[in-house]
C-alpha positions in Angstrom: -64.5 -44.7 173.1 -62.0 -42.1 172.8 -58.5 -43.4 174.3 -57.0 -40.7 176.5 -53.7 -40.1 174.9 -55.8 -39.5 172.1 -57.9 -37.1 173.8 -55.3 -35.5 175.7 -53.9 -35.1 172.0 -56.9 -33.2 170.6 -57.1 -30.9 174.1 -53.8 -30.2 173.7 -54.1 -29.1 169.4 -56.9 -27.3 170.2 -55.3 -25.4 173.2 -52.5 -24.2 170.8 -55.0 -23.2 167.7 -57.0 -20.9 170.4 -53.6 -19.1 171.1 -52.7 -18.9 167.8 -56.3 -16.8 167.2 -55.2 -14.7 170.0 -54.6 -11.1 169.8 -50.8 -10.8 169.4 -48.9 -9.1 172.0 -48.6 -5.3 172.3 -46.4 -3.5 169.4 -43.0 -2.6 170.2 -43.5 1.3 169.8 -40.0 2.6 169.3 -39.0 6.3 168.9 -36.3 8.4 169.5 -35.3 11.8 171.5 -36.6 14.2 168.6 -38.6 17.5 169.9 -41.2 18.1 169.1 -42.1 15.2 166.9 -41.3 13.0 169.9 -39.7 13.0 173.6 -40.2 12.8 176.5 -41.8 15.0 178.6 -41.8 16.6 182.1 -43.9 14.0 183.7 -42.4 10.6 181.8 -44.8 10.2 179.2 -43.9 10.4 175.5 -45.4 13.3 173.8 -44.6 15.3 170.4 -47.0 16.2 167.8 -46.0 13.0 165.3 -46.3 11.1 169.0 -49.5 12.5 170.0 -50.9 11.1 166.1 -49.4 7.9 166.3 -51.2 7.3 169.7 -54.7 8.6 168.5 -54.5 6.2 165.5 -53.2 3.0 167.1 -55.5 3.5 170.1 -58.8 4.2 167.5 -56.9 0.9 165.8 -57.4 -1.4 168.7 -53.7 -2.2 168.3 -52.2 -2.4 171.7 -48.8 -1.2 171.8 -45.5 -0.2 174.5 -43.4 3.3 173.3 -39.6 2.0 173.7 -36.5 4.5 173.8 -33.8 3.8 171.3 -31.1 5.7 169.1 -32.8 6.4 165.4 -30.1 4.3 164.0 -30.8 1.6 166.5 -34.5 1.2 165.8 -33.6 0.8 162.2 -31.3 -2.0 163.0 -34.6 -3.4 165.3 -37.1 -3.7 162.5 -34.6 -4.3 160.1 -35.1 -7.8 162.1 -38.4 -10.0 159.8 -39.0 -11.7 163.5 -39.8 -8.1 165.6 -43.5 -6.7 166.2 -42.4 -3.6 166.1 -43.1 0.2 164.7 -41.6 3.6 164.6 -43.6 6.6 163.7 -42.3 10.1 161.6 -40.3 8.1 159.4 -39.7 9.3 155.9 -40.1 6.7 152.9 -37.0 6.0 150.7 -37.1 3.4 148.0 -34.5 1.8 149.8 -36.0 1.6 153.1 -39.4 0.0 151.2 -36.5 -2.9 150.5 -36.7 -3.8 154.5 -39.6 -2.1 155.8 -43.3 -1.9 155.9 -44.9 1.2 155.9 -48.3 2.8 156.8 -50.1 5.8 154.8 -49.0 9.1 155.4 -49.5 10.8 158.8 -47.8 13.9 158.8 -46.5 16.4 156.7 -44.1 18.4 157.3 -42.3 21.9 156.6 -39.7 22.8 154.4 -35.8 22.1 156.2 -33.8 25.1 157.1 -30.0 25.9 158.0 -29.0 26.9 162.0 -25.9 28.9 161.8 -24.3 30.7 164.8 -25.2 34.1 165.0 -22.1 35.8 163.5 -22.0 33.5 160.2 -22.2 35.7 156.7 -25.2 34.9 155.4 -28.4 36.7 155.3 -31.5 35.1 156.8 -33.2 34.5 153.6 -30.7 32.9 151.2 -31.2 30.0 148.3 -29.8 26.8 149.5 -27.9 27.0 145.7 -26.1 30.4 147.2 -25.9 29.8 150.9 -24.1 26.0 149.7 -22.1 27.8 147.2 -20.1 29.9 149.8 -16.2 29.3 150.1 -15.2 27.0 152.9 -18.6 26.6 154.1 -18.5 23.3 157.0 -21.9 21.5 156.9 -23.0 18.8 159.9 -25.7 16.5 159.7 -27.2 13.3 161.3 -26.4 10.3 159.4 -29.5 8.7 157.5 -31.3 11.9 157.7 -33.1 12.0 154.6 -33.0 15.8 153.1 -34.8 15.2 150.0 -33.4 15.3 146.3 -32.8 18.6 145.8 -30.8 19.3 148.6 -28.8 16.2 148.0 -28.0 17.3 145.1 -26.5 20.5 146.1 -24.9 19.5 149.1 -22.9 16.9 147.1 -21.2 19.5 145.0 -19.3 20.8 148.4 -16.2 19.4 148.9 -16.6 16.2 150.4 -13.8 17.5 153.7 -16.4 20.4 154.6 -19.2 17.7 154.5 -19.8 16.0 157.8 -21.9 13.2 159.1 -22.6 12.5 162.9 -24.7 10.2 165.0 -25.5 13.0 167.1 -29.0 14.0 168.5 -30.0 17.8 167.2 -29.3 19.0 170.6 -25.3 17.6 169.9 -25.5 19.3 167.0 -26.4 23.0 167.6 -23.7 22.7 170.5 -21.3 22.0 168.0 -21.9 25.0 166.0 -21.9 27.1 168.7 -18.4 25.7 170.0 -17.3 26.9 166.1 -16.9 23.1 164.8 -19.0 23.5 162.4 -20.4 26.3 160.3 -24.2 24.4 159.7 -26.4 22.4 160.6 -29.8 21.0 159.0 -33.5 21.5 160.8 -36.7 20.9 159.7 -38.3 24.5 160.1 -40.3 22.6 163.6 -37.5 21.8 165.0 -35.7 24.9 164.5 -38.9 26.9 166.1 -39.0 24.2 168.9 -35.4 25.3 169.6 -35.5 28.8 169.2 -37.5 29.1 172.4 -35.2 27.5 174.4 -32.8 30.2 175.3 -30.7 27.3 177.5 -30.1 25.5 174.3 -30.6 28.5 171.1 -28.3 31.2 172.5 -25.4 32.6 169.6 -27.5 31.1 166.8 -29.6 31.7 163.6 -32.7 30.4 161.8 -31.7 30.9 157.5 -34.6 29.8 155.9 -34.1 28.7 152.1 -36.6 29.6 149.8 -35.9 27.0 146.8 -35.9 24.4 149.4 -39.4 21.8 148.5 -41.5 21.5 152.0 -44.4 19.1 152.4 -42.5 15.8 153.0 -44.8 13.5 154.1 -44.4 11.0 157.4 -45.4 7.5 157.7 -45.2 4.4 160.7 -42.5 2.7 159.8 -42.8 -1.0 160.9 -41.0 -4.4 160.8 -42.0 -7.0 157.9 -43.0 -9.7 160.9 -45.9 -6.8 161.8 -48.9 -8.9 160.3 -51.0 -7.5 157.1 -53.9 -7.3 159.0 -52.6 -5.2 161.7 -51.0 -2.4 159.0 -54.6 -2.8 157.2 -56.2 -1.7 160.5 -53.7 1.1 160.8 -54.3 2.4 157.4 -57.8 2.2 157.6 -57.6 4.2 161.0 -55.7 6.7 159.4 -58.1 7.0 156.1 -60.8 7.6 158.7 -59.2 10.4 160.7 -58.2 12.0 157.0 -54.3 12.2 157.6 -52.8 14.0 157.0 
């Protein structure tokens, strides 16, 4: 006969084993003001077009998940954390961010960046970012961590390094700041800046330059903590292989 402690012992394992089996709890989805990858709309939900993606492939993934609201630089801190179930989509990939980071396959790609300038700025509409960089005095904005590729890196570190500056501001912060004559210009993804453009509230005094040398085409990805299980970014991945995403 089976003594009771023992038994009690054995319900008690076997209780814990089934939880462990269990389907985890839902993904932290995190994201961050950005229209029109992702915001939120009129009616409270979270919408955007890398948004509206993300949500197709989790929900075709059986992953369960909750969108959370937090500052870009914030949600890197989050899943910088090995002990968070957590994900952020329209993130670009960096070497250095595969150091802390898991991420997905690619699920967007997007256009080419371009400079927002207020109206009255010297420069012509179509200009190379070698030129437009190139002008005397020139003051540049941008979000901190905003990855702007290689090439643009590389020509953006030639201007003097007092006419460079880097903000925490959202892009809404930022067009404001050109407008008020801070700054001379700011960088958008080619979305964003047609997003914008349409809102006469918020694009009034401004400019769209678009830079023809600039490479387009960056691709996207689902950024997620390293405590998000292998068998959760496998399902993921396969979801997005099977929706052919990009």
């Amino acid at each position: 006969m089976t003594h009771p402690s023992l038994a009690a012992s054995i319900i008690f394992i076997l209780i814990r084993s089934i939880d462990s089996c269990a389907s985890p709890a839902p993904l932290n989805l995190y994201y961050y003001d950005r229209p029109p990858f992702h915001f939120i709309a009129s009616d409270g939900s979270v919408s955007g077009s890398v948004a509206t993606i993300t949500e197709k492939i989790l929900n075709q993934a059986n992953v369960s998940y909750i969108w959370k609201q937090a500052p870009a630089l914030r949600i890197l801190s989050i899943l910088r954390q090995d002990h968070d179930y957590s994900c952020s989509p329209g993130w670009y990939k960096t070497s250095e961010r595969e150091k802390f980071y898991n991420f997905s396959l690619p699920i967007y790609v997007g256009k080419p960046l371009v400079a927002v300038t207020r109206a009255d700025f010297k420069a012509p509409e179509t200009i190379t970012a070698a030129n437009l960089f190139s002008l005397p005095g020139i003051n540049i904005v941008y979000k901190k961590g905003m990855v702007i590729g290689d090439y643009l890196s590389d020509i953006i570190s030639r201007v003097p390094t007092d006419q460079v500056h880097i903000v925490t501001l959202e892009e809404v912060g930022k067009l404001k700041m050109i407008q008020a004559g801070h700054f001379d210009l700011t960088l958008l993804t080619e979305e964003e800046a047609d997003y914008f453009k349409n809102n006469l509230t918020i694009f009034f005094n401004l400019k769209i330059i678009k830079m023809p040398d600039v490479p387009g085409g960056d691709k996207r990805f689902i950024l997620c903590s390293k405590a998000v299980p292998a068998a959760t970014m496998e399902k993921i991945n396969a979801t997005i292989k099977r929706l052919k995403l990009p």
